[in-house]
C-alpha positions in Angstrom: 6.4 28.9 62.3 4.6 28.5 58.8 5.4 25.6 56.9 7.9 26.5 53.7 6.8 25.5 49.8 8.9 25.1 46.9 8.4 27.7 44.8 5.6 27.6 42.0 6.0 30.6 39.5 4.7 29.6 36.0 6.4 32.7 34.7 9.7 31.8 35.6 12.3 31.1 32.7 14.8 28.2 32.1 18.5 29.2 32.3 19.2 26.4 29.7 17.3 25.8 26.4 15.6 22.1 26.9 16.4 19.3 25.2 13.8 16.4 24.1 15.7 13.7 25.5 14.7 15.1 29.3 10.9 15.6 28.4 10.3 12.0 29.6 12.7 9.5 31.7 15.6 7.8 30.6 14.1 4.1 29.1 10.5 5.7 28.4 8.9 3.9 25.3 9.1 6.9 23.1 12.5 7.1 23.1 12.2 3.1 22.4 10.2 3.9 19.3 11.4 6.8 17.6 15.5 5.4 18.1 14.5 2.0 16.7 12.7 3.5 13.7 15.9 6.4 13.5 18.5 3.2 13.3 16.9 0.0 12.6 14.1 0.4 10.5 14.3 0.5 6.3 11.8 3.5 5.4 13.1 4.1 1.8 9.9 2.5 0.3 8.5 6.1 2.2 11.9 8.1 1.3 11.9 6.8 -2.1 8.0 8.2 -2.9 9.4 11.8 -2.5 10.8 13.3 -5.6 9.1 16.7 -5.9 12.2 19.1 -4.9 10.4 22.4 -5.3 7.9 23.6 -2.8 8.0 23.5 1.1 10.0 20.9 2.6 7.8 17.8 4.1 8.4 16.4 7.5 11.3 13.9 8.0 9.0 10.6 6.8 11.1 9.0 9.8 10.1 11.3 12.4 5.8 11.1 10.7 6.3 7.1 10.9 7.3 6.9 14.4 5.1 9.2 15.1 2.3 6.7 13.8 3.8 4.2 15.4 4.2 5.6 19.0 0.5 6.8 18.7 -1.0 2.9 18.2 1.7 1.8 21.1 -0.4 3.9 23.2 -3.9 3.2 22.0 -4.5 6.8 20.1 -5.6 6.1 16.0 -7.6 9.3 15.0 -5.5 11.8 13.4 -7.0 14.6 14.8 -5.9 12.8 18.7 -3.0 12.3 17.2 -2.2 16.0 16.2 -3.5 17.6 19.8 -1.1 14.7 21.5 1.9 16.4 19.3 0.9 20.0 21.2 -0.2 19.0 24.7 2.1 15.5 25.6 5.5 15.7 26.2 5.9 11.7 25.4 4.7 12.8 21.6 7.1 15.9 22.2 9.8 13.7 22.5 9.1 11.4 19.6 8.7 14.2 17.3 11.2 16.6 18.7 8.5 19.4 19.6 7.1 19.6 16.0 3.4 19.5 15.9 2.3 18.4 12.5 -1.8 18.9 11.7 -4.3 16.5 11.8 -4.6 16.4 7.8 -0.7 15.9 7.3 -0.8 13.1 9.6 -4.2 11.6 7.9 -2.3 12.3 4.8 0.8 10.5 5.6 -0.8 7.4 7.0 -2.6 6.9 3.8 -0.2 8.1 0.8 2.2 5.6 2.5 0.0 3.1 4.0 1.6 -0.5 1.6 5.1 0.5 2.8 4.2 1.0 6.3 2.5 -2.7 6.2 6.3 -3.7 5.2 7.1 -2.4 8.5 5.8 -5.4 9.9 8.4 -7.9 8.8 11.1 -5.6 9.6 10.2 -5.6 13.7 9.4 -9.2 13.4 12.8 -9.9 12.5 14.1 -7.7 15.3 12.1 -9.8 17.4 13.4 -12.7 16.5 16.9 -11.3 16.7 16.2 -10.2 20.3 15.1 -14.7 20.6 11.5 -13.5 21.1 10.0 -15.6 18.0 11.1 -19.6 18.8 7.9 -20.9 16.4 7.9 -24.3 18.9 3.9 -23.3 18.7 2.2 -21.3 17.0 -1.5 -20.2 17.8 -3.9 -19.1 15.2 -7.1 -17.2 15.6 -9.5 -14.7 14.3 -11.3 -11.4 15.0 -14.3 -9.3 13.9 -13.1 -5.9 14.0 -16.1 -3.4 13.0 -15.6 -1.7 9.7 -15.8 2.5 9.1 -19.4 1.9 8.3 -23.0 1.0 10.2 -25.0 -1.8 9.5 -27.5 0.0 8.8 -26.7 1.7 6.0 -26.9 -1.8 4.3 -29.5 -3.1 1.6 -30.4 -6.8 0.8 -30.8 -7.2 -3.3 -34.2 -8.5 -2.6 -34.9 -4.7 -1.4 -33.0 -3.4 -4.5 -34.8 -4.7 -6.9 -37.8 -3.7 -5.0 -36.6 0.0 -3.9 -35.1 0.4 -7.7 -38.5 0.7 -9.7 -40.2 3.0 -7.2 -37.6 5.1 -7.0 -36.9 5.1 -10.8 -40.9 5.8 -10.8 -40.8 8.6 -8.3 -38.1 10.4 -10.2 -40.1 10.3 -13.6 -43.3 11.6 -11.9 -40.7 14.5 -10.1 -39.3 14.9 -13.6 -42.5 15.7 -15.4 -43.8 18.1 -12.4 -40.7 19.9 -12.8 -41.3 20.3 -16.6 -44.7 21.4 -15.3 -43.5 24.0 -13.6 -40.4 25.1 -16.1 -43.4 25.4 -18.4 -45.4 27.8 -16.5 -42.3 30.0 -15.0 -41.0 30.1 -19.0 -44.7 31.5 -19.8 -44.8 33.7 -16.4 -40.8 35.2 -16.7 -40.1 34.8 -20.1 -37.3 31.8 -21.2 -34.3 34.1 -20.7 -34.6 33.2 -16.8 -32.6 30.2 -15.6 -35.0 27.6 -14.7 -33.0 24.0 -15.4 -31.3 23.5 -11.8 -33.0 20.3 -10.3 -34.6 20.9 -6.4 -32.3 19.7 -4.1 -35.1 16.9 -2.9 -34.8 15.2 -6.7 -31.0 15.4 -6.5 -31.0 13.2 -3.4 -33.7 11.0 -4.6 -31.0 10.4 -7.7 -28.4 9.8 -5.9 -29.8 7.3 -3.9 -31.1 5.5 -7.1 -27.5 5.8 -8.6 -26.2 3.9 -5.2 -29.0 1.4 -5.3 -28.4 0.4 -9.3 -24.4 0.6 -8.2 -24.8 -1.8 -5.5 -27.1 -4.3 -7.4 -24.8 -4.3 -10.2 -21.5 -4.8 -8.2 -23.9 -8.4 -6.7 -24.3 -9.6 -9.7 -21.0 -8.8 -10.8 -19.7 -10.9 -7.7 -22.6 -13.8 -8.0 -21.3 -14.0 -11.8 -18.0 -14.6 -10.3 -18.4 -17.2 -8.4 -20.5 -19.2 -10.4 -17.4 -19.1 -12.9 -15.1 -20.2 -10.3 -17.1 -23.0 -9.6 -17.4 -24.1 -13.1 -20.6 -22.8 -14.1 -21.4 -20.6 -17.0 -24.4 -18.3 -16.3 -24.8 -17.3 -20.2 -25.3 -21.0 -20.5 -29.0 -22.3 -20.2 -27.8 -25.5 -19.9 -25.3 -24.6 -16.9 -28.1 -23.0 -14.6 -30.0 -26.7 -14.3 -28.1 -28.7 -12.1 -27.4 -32.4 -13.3 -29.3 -33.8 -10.3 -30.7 -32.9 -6.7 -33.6 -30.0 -6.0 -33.6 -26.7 -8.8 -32.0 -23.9 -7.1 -34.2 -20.8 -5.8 -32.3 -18.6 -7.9 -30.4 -18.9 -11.1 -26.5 -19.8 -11.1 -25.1 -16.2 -11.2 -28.0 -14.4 -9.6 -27.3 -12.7 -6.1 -29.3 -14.0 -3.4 -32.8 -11.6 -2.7 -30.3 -12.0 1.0 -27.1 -10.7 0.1 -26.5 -7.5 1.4 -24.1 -4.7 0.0 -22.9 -1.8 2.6 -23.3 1.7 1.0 -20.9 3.2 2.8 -17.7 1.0 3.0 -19.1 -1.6 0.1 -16.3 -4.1 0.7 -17.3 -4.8 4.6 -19.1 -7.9 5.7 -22.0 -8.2 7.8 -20.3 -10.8 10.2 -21.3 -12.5 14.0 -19.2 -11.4 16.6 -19.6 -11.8 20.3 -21.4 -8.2 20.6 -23.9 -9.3 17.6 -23.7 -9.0 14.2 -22.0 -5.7 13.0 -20.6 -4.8 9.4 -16.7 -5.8 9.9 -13.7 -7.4 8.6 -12.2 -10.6 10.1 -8.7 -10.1 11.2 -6.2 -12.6 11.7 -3.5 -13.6 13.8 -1.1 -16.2 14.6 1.0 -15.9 17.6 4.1 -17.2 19.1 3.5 -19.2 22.3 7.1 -17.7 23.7 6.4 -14.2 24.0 3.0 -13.8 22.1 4.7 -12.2 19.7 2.4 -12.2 16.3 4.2 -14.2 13.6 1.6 -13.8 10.8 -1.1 -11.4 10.1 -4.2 -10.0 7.8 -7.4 -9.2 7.6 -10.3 -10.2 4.9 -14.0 -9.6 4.8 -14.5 -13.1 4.6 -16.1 -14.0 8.3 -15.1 -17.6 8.0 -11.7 -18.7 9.2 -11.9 -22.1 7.6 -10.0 -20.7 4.3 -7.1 -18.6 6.2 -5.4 -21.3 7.4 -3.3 -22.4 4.6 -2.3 -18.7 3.8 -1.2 -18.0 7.4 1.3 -20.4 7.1 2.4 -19.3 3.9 2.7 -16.1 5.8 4.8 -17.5 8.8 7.3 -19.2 6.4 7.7 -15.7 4.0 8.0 -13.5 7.5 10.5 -15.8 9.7 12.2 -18.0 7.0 10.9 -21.3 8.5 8.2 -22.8 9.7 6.3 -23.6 12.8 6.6 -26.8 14.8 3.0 -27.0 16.0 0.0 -25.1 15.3 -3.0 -25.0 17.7 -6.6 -23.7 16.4 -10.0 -23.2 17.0 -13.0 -25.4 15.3 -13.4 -22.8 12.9 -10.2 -23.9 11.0 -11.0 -27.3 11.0 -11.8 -29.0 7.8 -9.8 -32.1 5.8 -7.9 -29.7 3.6 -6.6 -27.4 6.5 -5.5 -30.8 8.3 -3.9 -32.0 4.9 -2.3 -28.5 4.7 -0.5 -29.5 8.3 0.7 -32.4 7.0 2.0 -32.1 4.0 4.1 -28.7 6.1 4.7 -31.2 9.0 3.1 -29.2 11.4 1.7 -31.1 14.2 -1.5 -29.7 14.6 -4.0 -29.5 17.5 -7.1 -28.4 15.8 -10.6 -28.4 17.4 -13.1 -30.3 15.8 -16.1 -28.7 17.8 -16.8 -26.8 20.7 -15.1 -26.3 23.6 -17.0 -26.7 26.8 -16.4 -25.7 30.1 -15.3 -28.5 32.5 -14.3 -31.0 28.9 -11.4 -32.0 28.5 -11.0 -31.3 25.2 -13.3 -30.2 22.4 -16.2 -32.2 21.5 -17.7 -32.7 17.7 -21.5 -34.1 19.6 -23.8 -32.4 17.4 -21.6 -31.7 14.1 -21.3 -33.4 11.0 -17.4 -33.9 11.2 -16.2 -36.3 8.6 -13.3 -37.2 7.3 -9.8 -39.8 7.9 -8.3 -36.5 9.3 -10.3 -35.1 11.3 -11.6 -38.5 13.2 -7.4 -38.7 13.7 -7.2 -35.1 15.1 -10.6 -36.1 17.5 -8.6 -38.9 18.9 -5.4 -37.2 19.2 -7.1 -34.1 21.3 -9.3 -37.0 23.3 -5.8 -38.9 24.0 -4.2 -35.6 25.5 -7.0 -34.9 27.6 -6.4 -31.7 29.8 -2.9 -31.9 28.9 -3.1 -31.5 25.7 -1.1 -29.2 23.6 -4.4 -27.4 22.7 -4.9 -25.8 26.1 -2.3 -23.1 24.8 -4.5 -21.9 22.3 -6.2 -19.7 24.5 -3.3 -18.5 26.5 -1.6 -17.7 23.6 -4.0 -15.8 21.2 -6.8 -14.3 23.1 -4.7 -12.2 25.7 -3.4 -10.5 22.0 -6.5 -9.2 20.8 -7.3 -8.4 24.3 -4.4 -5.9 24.5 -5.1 -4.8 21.2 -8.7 -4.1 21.7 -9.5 -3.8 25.2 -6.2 -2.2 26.9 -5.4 0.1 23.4 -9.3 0.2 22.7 -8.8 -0.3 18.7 -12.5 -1.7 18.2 -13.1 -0.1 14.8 -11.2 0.7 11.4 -10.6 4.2 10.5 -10.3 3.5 6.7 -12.9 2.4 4.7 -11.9 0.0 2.3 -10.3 -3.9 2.4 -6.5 -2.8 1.3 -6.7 -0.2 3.6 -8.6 -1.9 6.5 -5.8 -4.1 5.9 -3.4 -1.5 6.5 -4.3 -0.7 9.8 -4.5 -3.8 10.9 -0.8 -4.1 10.1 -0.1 -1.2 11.8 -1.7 -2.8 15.2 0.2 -5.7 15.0 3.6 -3.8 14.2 2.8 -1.6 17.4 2.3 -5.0 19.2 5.6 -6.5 18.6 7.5 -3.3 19.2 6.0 -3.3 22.6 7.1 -7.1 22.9 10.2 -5.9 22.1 10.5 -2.7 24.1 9.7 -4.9 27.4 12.7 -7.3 27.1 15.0 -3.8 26.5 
């Protein structure tokens, strides 16, 4: 006797009309994500932008931002992923009730209302810390390089700029005068009624790279100017570029470095050392809760030390939770006498490396650095005293498994926006998709 099938027939019709809700099971993430955004979630900054009534109507802005939000929960960024997901998965399906908005509206979306969806980020904090997922007993701080919307390579030191300017600028003058050469000698051959003035397509690119080049230069000085104001120096001032004592300076105070670099392509990026090398990048930031690794604080700046984000984390962990933490662990990067003087005057036990961590040490030795200071002799001794039982073991239990899920398990390695407000954006996004999946797992 032949063994009996269920029947397979792709043709056959349903009786009753479907519903969203049964697309995936009951308790599935994506009903998680779009109900909490539906009911608990603030979105008038997004409803609020909308005040055009004529023309087609928009998609609801609540189902667009949990869409956003359900597609970083599950490690999808690009908005063209992000459309095909809304036509071929029945998760997205039942986030966005089976309407498939284009790559470009999504794109769109995400960036029109990218500063009020950063705002998102407090607002699922708080739900975490009404669910008792945030208990700030200790906090753990640490820092990323996540690679920028841009290569390296499309970078240029000012010491080449100011060599690449002139022989560009030169190049152009001698294409110039060859193309009044030959205007010349077409006017004399076809008469001067024919159009001769459009420039080759080989001088136009020439020109525009010369136009980046003098851009980029002039933004570096701009910024070298800058900072020798901050520090107190006056660059219009003879007298201000000779230092009162110790060796002249190779360059003038004001004057870029022949070494700084400027990225054509996403300008405010940072050529920064990471683990995989150096690559152009921002430096993202994190501190998270030792209870349920739940991020606290965050943001992201394209400076690649971490030394001066201390101080404005914790201003971020107070403004986002209304209090402050108890103790604060951190790597050497962070440690310096003002970032210890910052924990105490907060009254923040800190556990703050003052070198580097070796494998089989106890705790982190300074042999080798110039650490100075009251402070941080105090925090040596105090991470010596605990030994291996010291409260700065939970650094690395704490804040490396985070950017591991965000960048290993949900593979976010690079921005998609070019720019530092924006880069900043996304990174808000991650971490707002990070805490919601916190919060979705104690559901």
């Amino acid at each position: 006797m032949a063994k009996t099938f269920r029947e397979w027939n792709v043709n056959q019709s349903l009786m009753f009309p479907p519903s969203v809700s049964d697309f995936v099971p009951e308790g599935h993430l994506a009903h998680f994500v779009r109900d909490t955004v539906a009911e608990n979630l603030d979105l008038s900054a997004i409803v609020d932008a909308y005040t055009e009534e004529r023309g087609f109507p928009p998609y609801d802005p609540a189902m667009m931002t949990a869409l956003l939000l359900y597609a970083y929960c599950q490690g999808v960024y690009a908005s063209r992923r992000i459309a095909k997901a809304c036509e071929e998965r029945v998760d997205f399906m039942a986030v966005t009730a089976m309407q498939t908005p284009d790559f470009r509206t999504v794109s769109d979306f995400r960036k029109r209302h990218l500063e009020a969806l950063k705002g998102l980020f407090v607002q699922v904090l708080q739900l975490c810390r009404g669910a008792g997922l945030v208990k700030l007993g200790h906090v753990a701080l640490d820092g990323t390089k996540i690679r920028a919307n841009a290569s390296k390579h499309k970078s240029m030191s000012y010491g080449r700029m100011k060599q690449a300017e002139p022989k560009l600028a030169a190049e152009l003058a001698r294409w110039m005068q060859e193309a009044a050469a030959v205007d010349a000698r077409e006017d004399q051959a076809y008469g001067e009624a024919s159009r001769g003035d459009e420039l080759p397509e080989w001088v136009a690119d020439k020109q525009r790279r010369l136009e980046k080049i003098r851009e980029a230069k002039a933004a570096l000085e701009r910024e070298a100017e800058a900072e020798a104001r901050v520090k107190g120096h006056d660059p219009d001032d003879d007298e201000g570029n000779r230092p009162r004592r110790g060796r002249k300076p190779k360059t003038p105070v004001g004057t870029p470095k022949d070494k700084d670099q400027r990225n054509f392509t996403d300008p405010e990026s940072r050529i920064m050392k990471s683990a995989e090398g150096f690559i152009q990048g921002y430096n993202a930031q994190a501190a998270v809760d030792a209870e349920y690794q739940v991020i606290v604080a965050q943001g992201l700046t394209n400076n690649a030390a971490d030394a001066q984000q201390l101080a404005a984390m914790l201003k971020a962990i107070k403004a986002n939770t209304g209090r402050q933490a108890k103790e604060l662990s951190a790597d050497a990067g962070y440690c310096s006498e003002d970032n210890l003087k910052e924990l105490n005057r907060r009254r923040i036990r800190g556990y703050v490396a003052t070198g580097r961590h070796k494998h089989g040490q106890s705790c982190p030795t300074d042999k080798g650095k110039r650490r100075t200071g009251t402070r941080v002799r105090a925090m040596q001794a105090r991470l010596k005293q605990g030994g291996l039982r010291s409260r700065y073991r939970l650094r690395k239990q704490i804040v490396e498994p985070v950017f591991g899920q965000i960048k290993h398990a949900r593979g976010f390695r690079q921005c998609l926006l070019r720019g530092l407000d924006k880069a900043a954006g996304e990174w808000s996004l991650l971490c707002t998709a990070h805490n919601l999946l916190k919060l979705a797992a104690t559901g």
